[in-house]
C-alpha positions as CSV (number, residue, x, y, z in Angstrom):
1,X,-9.8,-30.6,-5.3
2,X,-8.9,-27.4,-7.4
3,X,-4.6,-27.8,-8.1
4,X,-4.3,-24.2,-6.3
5,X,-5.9,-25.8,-3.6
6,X,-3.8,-28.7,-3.4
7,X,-0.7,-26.3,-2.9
8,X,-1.9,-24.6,-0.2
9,X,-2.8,-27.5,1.6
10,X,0.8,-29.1,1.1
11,X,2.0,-25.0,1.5
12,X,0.0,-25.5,5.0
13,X,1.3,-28.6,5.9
14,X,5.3,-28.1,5.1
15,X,5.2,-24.9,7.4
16,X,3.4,-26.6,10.2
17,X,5.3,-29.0,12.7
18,X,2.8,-31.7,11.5
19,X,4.4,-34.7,10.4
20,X,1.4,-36.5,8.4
21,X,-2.1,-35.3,7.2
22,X,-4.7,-37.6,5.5
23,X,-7.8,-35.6,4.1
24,X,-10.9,-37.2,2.7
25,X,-13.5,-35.8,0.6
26,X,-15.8,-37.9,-1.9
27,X,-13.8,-39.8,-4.1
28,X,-10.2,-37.2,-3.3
29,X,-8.0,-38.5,-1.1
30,X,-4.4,-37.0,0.0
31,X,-1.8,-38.5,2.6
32,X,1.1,-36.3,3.1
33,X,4.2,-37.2,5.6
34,X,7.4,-35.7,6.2
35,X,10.3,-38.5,6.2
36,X,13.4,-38.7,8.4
37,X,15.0,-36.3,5.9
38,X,12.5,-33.8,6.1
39,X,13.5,-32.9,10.0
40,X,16.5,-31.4,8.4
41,X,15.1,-29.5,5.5
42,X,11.2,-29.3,6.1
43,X,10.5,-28.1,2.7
44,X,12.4,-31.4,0.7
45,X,10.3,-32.6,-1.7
46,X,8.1,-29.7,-2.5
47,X,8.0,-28.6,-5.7
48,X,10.0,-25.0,-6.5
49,X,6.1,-23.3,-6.8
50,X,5.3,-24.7,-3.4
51,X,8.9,-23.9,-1.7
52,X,8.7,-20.3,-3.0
53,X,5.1,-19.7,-1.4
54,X,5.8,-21.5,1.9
55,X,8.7,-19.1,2.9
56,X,8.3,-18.3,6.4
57,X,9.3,-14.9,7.2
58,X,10.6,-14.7,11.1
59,X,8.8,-12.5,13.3
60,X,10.6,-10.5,15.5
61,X,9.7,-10.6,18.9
62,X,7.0,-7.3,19.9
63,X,8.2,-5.2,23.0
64,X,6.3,-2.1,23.0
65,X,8.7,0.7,24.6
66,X,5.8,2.7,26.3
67,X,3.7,0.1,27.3
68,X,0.8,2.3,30.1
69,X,-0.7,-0.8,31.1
70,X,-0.7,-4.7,30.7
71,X,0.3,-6.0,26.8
72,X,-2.0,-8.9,25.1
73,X,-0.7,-10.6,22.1
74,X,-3.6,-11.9,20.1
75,X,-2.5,-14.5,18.2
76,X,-3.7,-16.7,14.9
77,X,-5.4,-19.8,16.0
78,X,-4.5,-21.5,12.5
79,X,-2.7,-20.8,9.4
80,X,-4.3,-18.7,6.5
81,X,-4.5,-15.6,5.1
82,X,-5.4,-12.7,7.2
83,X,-8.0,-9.9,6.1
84,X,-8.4,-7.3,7.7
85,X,-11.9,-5.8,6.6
86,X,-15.0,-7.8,5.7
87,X,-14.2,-6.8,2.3
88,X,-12.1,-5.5,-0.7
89,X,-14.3,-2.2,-0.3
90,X,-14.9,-2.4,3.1
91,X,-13.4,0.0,6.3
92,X,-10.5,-1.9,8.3
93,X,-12.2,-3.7,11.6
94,X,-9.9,-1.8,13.4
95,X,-7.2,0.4,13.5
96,X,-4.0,1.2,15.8
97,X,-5.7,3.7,18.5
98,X,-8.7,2.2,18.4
99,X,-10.6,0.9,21.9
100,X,-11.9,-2.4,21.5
101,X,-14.4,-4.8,23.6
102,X,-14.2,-8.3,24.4
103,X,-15.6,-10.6,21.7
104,X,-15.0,-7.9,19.1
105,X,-13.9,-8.9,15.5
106,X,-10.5,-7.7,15.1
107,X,-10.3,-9.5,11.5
108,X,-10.5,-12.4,9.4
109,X,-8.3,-15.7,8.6
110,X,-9.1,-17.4,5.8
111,X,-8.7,-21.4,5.5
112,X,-9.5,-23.7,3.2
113,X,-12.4,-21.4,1.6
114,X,-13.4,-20.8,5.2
115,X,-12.9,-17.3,6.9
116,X,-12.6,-17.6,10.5
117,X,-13.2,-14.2,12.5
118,X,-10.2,-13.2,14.9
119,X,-12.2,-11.7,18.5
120,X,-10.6,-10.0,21.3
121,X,-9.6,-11.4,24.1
122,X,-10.3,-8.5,26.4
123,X,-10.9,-5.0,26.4
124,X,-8.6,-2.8,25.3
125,X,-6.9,-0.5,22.9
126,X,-5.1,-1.5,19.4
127,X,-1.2,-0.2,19.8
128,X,-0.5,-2.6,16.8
129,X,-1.3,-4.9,13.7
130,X,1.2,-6.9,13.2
131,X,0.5,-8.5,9.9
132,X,-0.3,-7.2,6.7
133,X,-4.0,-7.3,4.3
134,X,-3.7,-10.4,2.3
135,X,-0.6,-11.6,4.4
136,X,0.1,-15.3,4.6
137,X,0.3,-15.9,8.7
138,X,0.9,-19.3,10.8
139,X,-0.3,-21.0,14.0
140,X,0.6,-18.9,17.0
141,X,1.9,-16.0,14.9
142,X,1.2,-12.3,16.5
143,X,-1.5,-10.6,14.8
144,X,-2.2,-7.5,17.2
145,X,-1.1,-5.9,20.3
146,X,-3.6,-4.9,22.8
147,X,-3.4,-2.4,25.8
């Protein structure tokens, strides 16, 4: 396993509530637990490089003022980094306005080498993106708003 690799995995695993995680692969293996000490600082033992990347940013909580119908939050399903067009040249999936179907691909989270489309939930339109091209997100964070 590449070192950058390594980082985002322990990155990954110091912002997550996990409190171990063994991985496997071939002849690499890697066991990382958080000790009693870590409950009071989660990020105690991680190298300044690691601490620096795994800063989690609060999110504050979405309340759209002129809300004409029901609100969906969809949120990330796992942590990565969020994309939100196939590619560096590519159009946006969508944008804020934009009328959406169930199923729809709304973006992309990349994990561990693997990108992971983000679908609707329902039908609806986009009233916001809540995250960022290339921004770091976590487990249950908000990534759009949906009318």
């Amino acid at each position: 396993m590449e070192f950058e690799n390594l980082l985002r995995l322990v990155d990954c695993v110091a912002a997550s509530g996990l409190d171990s995680f063994y991985y496997e692969q071939n002849e690499t293996k890697i066991k990382l637990k958080k000790g009693a000490g870590a409950a009071a600082s989660p990020k105690a033992g991680i190298p300044d490089v690691v601490r620096k990347e795994a800063a989690v940013q609060e999110q504050p909580e979405i309340r759209p003022e002129k809300a004409s119908g029901p609100v969906t939050q969809i949120k990330s399903p796992l942590v990565g980094v969020f994309y939100e067009a196939p590619g560096e040249d590519a159009q946006p999936f969508v944008s804020v306005g934009d009328r959406v179907k169930k199923g729809q691909v709304l973006g992309i989270i990349e994990a561990m080498k693997l990108m992971n489309e983000i679908e609707s939930e329902c039908d609806g339109i986009v009233k916001e993106i809540s995250v960022k091209n290339g921004e770091a997100v976590e487990y249950g964070q908000t990534l759009f708003v949906l009318e």
